[in-house]
TIKOLLUM-518051 format. One record per residue (C-alpha): x, y, z; residue in three letters. Coordinates in steps of 0.001 Angstrom, whole numbers, plus 524288, in hexadecimal, padded with zeros to 5 digits. Example, Ala and Ser with C-alpha at 12.3 -4.5 7.8 and 13.67 -1.06 7.14 Angstrom:
8300C7EE6C81E78ALA
835667FBDC81BE4SER
END
This chain:
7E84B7BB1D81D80UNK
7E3457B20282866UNK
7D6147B00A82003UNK
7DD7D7AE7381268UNK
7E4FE7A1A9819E5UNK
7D9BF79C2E81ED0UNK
7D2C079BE4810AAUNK
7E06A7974580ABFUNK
7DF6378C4C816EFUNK
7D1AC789328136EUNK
7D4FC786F1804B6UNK
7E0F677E3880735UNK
7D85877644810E2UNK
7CDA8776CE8052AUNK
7D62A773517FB10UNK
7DD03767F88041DUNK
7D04B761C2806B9UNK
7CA8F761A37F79DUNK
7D68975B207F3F1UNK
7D6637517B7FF38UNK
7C97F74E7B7FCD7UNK
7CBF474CAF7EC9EUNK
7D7BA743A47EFA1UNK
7D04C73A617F8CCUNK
7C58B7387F7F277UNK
7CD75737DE7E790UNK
7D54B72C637ED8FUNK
7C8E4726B67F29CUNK
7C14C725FA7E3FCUNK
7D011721C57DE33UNK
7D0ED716BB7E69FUNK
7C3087144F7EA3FUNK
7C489715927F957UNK
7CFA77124680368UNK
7D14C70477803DCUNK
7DF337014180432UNK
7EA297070D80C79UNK
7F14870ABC7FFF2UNK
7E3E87144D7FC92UNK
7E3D5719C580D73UNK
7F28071CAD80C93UNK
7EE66724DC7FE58UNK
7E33672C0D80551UNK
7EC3572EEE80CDAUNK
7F5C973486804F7UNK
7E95373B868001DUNK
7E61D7420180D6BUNK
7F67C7450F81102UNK
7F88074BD080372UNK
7EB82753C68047BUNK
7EF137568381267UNK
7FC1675DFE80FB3UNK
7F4F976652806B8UNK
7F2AA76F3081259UNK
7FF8A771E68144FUNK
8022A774B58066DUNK
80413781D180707UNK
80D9F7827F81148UNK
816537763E80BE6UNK
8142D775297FF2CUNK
81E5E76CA27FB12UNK
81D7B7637D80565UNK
80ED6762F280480UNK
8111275F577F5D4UNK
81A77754B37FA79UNK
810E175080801CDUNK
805EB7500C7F5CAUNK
80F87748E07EE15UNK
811B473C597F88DUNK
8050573C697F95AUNK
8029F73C1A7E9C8UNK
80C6A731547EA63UNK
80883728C07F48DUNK
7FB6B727D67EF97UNK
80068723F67E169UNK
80952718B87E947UNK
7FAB8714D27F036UNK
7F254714867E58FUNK
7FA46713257DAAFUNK
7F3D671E447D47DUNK
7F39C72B587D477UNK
7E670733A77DB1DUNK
7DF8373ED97DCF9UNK
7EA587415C7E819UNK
7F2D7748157DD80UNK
7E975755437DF9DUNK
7EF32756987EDB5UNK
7FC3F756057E65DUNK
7F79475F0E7DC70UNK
7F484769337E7E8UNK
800A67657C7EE9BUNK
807DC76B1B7E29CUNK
7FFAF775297DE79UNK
804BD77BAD7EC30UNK
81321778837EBADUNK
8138B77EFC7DCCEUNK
809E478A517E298UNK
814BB78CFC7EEBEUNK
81EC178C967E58FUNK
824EC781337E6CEUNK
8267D77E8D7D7C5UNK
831CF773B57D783UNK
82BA576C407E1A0UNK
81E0E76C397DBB2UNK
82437767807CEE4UNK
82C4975DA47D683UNK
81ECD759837DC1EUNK
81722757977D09AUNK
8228D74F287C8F8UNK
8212F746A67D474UNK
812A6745D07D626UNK
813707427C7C5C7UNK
81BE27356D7C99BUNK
81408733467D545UNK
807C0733817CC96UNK
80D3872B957C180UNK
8117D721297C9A7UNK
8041A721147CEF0UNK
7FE2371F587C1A8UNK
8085B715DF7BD07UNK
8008A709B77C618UNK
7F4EE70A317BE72UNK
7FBE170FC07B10AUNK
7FAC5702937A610UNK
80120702ED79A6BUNK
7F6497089879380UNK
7F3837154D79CD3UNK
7FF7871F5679A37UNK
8033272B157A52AUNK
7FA08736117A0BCUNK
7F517736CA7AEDDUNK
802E87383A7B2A9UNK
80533743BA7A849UNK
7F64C749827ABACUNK
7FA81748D87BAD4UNK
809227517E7B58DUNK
801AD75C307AD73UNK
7F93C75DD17B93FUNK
80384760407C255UNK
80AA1768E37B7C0UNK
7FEF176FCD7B645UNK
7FE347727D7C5E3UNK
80D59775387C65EUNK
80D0077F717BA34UNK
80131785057BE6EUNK
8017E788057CB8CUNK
8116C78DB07C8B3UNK
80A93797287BEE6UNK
8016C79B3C7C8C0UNK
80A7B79CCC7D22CUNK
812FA7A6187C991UNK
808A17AC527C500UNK
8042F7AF347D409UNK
8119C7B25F7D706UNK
813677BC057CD36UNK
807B47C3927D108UNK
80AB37C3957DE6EUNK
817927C8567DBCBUNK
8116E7D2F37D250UNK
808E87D7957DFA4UNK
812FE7D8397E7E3UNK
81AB47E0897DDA2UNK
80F7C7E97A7DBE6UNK
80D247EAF47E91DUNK
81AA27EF737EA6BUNK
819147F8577DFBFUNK
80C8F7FD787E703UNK
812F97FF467F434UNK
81FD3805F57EDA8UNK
815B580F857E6B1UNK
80FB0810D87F26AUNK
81C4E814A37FAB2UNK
8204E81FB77F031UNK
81334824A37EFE5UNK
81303824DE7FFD7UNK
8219082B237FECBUNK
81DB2836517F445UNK
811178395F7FCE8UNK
81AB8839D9807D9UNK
825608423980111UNK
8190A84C4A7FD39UNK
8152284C4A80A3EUNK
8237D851098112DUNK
8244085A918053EUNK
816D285FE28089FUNK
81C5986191816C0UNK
827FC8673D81658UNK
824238700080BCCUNK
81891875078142FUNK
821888741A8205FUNK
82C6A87C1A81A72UNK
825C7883F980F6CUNK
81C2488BC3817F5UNK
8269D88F1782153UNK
83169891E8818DBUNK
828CB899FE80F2BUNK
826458A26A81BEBUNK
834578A33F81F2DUNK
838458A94981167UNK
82D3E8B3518133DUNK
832528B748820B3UNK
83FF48B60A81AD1UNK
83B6F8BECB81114UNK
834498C82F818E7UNK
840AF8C9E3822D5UNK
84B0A8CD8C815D4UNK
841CE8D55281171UNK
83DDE8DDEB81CB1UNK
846C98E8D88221FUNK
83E9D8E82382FA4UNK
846CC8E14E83803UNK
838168DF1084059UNK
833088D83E834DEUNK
83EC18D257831EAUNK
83FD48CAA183FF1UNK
830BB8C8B483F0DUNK
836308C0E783133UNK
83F7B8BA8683765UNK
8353B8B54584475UNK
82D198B246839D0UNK
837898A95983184UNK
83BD38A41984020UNK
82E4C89F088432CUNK
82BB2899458378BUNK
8388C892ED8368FUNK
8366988C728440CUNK
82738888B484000UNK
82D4B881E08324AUNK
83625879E883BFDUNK
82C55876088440EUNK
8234387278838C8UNK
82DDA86B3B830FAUNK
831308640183DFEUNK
8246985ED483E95UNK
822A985B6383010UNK
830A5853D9830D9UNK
82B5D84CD783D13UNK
820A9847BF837BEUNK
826F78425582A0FUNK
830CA83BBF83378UNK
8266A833DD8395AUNK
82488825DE834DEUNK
81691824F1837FCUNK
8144B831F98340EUNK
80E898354F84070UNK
811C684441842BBUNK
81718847D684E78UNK
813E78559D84FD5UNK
8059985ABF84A94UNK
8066485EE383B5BUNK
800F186C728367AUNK
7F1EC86EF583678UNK
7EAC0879C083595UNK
7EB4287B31843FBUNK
7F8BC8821C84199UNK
7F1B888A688360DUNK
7F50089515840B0UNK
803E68946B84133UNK
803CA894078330CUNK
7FBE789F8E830C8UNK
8045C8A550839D2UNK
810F58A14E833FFUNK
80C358A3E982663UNK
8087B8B24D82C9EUNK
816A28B5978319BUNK
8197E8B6F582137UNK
8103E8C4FF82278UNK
8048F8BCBF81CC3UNK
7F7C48BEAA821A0UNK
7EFEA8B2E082538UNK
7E19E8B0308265BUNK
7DAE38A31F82B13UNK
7CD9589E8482916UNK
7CC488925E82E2FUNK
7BD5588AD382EE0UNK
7BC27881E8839C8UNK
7BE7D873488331AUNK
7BFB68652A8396AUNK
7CB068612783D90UNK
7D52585DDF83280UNK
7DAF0850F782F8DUNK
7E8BE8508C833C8UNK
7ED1984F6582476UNK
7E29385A1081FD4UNK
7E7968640F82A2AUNK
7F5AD863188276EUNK
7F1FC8644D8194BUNK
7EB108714181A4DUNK
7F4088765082410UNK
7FDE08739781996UNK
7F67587ABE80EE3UNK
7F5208874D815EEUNK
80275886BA8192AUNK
8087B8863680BF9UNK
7FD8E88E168087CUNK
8027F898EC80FDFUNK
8104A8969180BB4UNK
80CEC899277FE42UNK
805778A585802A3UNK
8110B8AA3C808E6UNK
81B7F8A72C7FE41UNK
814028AA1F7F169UNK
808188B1617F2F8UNK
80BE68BEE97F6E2UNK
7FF9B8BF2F80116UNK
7FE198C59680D59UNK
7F1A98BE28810EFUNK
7EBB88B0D381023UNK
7E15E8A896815C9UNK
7E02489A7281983UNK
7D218893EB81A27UNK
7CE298883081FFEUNK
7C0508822881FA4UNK
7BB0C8767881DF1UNK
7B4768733C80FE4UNK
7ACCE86624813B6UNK
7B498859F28154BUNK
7C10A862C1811D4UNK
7C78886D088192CUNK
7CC1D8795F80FDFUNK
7D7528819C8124AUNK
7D86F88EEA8086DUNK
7E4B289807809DDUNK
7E1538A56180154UNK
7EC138AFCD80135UNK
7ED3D8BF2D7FB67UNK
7F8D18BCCA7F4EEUNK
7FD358C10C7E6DFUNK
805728B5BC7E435UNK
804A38AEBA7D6F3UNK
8033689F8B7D97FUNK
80F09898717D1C3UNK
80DE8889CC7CEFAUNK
8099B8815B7DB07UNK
816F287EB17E27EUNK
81A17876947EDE6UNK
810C987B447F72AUNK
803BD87C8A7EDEEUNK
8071586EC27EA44UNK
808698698A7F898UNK
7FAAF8702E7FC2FUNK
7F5D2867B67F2B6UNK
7FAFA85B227F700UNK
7F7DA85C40803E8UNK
7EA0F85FAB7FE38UNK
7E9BE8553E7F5D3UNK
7EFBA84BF37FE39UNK
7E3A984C178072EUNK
7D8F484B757FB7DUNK
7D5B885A4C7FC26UNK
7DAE38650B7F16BUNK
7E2F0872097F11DUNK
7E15F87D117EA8EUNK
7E81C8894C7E7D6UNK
7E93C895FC7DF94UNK
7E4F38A3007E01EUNK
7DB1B8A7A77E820UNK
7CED58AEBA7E337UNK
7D18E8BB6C7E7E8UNK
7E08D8BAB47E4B8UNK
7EC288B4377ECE9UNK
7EC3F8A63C7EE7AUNK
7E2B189AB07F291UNK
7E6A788EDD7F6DFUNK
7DB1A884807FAA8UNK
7DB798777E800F9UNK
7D27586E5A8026BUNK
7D37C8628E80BB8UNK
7CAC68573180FAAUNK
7C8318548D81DE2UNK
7C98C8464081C41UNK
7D5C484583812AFUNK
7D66583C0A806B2UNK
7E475839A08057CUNK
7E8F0839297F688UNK
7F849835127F404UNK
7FF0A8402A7F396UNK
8067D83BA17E699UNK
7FB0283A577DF92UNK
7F65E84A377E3A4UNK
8037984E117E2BDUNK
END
C-alpha cells in the first residue's frame, strides 16, 4: 500500500510539473516575455493554479475553484484566453472523476463565460465565437467522458465486490458442509462402535441362561458404556472449541490396544500385525484409528466372524492399514460406516477399499499418505 502511494505521489507531482511547465512557457511565447505587471500578476496566476493541483485529490472542488480564478484572472490580464485553460482542464477532469458531477458542470459553464469574455477584446466584427464553441465541446467532451468512465469503473467495482461476496458465501457453506461431515464422522464413530458392542452384549446376556455369562454381558455392556462416555466427552469437547484446539489427545493407533480389547469383550478373536512405521501425522493417525474402528464394528454386527486381523505397515510415502475377517456375512450396499472410511480416506488424498477377501470373509484396505493432501470433503463426498 505504502509503495502504491508513493507512485500515485510521484505521478501527481509528474503530472503537476508538465502542466506547469506547458502553461508558462505557454504564457511566455503568448506574450513574448514578462514585461508588464499585468503579464507578472498572469504568471502568476499560472504558477497559483498549477500549484493547487497537488492538492487536487484531496479537495477537489475547491482546487477547481481555485483553477477557475485563476482561468479568470488571467483573461482580465491579458485580455485573452491561454494555454492556462489545461490546468483548468485537469482541475475538472478530477472534480467529475471524484464525483462531484454538478459542480464540475457548474465549473465548466463558468470557465465558457470566462473564456468568451476573454476572446471578446480581440473578437472584430468579422471573426465570429467558434473558439468559444471549440473551447465548450472540449469541456463537454472532458465532462461526458470522464462520467462514462467513471460509471463504467464503478460498475465493475461494484460487480467485484459482489462476486467476491458470492465467493466468500460459497466459501462459508462449503467450510460448514465439510464441518457438518466432519461431527457426523465423529459421533458416528464415537457412538457406532460402542453401541454396536452394547447390542451384542445385550444380546448375548437375553440369550444366555448362565447367569456367569450373563453378568460377564452385563461388565462387558458396563465398560463399554463408560468408554463411549468418555470418548463422546472428548469428541464434544473438541467441536466446542473455537480454535479447534483439542483439549484432551484424539484417538491414534496408540489406543489400537483398548480397542482390540473392547472389540474382544463381543467373543471375537483379534489378531494384530503391526510393521514398525514413522510416526503418523496427527490427521493421518486419527484417520486410521478411525478405520479400524468402524472396521471392527462392521465385523461385529454383520459378518458372523469369530476372527479378524488388523495390519499395519508402511507402503512408501503411505502408511496401510488392512482389517481381514472369517466371517460369512454377505456385504449389503455401503452404509454409513463404509462411506465414512472413505471420507476420512479421501479427505487426506489416500483411497479405501473394501469387499470380500480372497479366501472368504471380508477385506477392508486403507491407504494413507504420510504427508496428507487435503481434498474438500464435498467434492469426495
Amino acid at each position: 500500500m505504502s509503495s502504491w502511494r508513493s507512485r500515485s505521489q510521484a505521478t501527481n507531482t509528474i503530472l503537476v510539473l508538465v502542466v506547469g511547465l506547458v502553461a508558462v512557457v505557454g504564457l511566455l511565447v503568448q506574450s513574448r516575455g514578462i514585461d508588464t505587471a499585468a503579464e507578472g500578476a498572469a504568471l502568476l496566476a499560472v504558477l497559483a493554479g498549477t500549484g493547487a493541483l497537488h492538492l487536487r485529490r484531496r479537495h477537489p472542488v475547491a482546487v477547481g475553484l481555485v483553477a477557475l480564478a485563476a482561468v479568470s484572472a488571467y483573461g482580465a490580464l491579458l485580455h485573452r484566453p491561454g494555454p492556462i485553460m489545461l490546468v483548468f482542464v485537469v482541475a475538472l477532469y478530477t472534480v467529475v472523476d471524484e464525483g462531484h458531477l454538478a459542480v464540475a458542470i457548474g465549473l465548466g459553464a463558468a470557465s465558457v463565460v470566462t473564456f468568451a469574455a476573454a476572446d471578446s477584446y480581440h473578437r472584430t466584427a468579422d471573426t465570429g465565437n467558434g473558439a468559444t464553441l471549440l473551447h465548450a465541446g472540449w469541456l463537454v467532451a472532458v465532462i461526458a467522458g470522464v462520467t462514462r468512465n467513471r460509471r463504467a469503473y464503478l460498475a465493475e467495482a461494484q460487480a467485484r465486490v459482489l462476486a467476491a461476496e458470492q465467493s466468500k458465501d460459497e466459501e462459508a457453506r462449503r467450510r460448514a458442509t465439510e464441518e457438518r461431515l466432519r461431527i457426523a464422522r465423529e459421533l458416528h464413530d464415537t457412538l457406532g462402535h460402542h453401541l454396536s458392542l452394547i447390542n451384542v452384549q445385550a444380546s448375548a446376556a437375553l440369550h444366555r441362561p448362565d447367569p456367569a455369562r450373563a453378568e460377564q454381558a452385563l461388565a462387558a455392556i458396563k465398560q463399554t458404556s463408560k468408554e463411549t462416555l468418555r470418548e463422546l466427552r472428548a469428541t464434544l469437547g473438541i467441536l466446542r472449541q473455537d480454535d479447534q484446539t483439542p483439549t484432551a489427545p484424539t484417538p491414534g493407533l496408540s489406543r489400537l490396544d483398548e480397542l482390540v480389547t473392547t472389540a474382544g469383550r463381543s467373543g471375537l478373536t483379534i489378531h494384530t500385525e503391526l510393521a514398525e512405521t514413522r510416526p503418523l501425522p496427527p490427521e493421518v493417525d486419527l484417520a486410521a484409528y478411525r478405520i479400524v474402528q468402524e472396521a471392527l464394528t462392521n465385523v461385529t454386527r454383520h459378518a458372523d466372524a469369530t476372527s479378524a486381523v488388523i495390519r499395519v505397515r508402511p507402503a512408501g510415502d503411505d502408511v496401510l492399514i488392512e482389517v481381514d475377517d472369517d466371517g460369512t456375512g454377505t456385504p449389503g450396499p455401503p452404509g454409513n460406516g463404509i462411506l465414512g472410511m472413505g471420507e476420512r480416506a479421501r479427505a487426506l488424498g489416500g483411497s479405501l477399499t473394501t469387499g470380500p477377501g480372497p479366501d472368504g470373509g471380508f477385506h477392508v484396505r486403507a491407504r494413507l499418505p504420510l504427508r496428507p493432501d487435503p481434498v474438500p470433503t464435498g467434492a469426495t463426498a
